[in-house]
C-alpha positions, 0 to 999 in steps of 0.5 A: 471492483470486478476483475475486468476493471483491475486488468483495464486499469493495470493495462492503462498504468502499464501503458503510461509506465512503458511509454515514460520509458520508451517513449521520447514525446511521453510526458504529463498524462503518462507522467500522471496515469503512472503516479497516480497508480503507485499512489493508490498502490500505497493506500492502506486498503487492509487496514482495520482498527486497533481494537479489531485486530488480532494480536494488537499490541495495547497503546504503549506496550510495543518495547514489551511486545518487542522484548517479548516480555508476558503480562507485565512480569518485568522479564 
């Protein structure tokens, strides 16, 4: 998406946020416009898999890798 989409929609969420702020007619399009924003905002859009990740924990090794234990050695 280029930088002149991300300004005009960031100006339309700002838009609804201040109105549901501010505003006291503001109601379900400002309601929308900004719920729809913060819910975008938590997409995992940096997200890859597993298996290409660096430093990916194995399936089942998180206590391990939180304990930082080494290949499995017990400690």
């Amino acid at each position: 998406m280029g930088w002149i989409a991300r300004v005009v929609l960031g100006a339309v969420w700002w838009w609804g946020a201040v109105r549901l702020a501010v505003a006291p007619g503001a109601g379900v399009v400002e309601g929308a416009v900004v719920a729809g924003g913060w819910g975008l905002s938590l997409l995992p859009v940096h997200c890859v898999p597993r298996a290409g990740a660096v430093g990916a924990v194995a399936v089942g090794r998180w206590r391990e890798a939180w304990r930082g234990v080494r290949g499995g050695d017990g400690g």
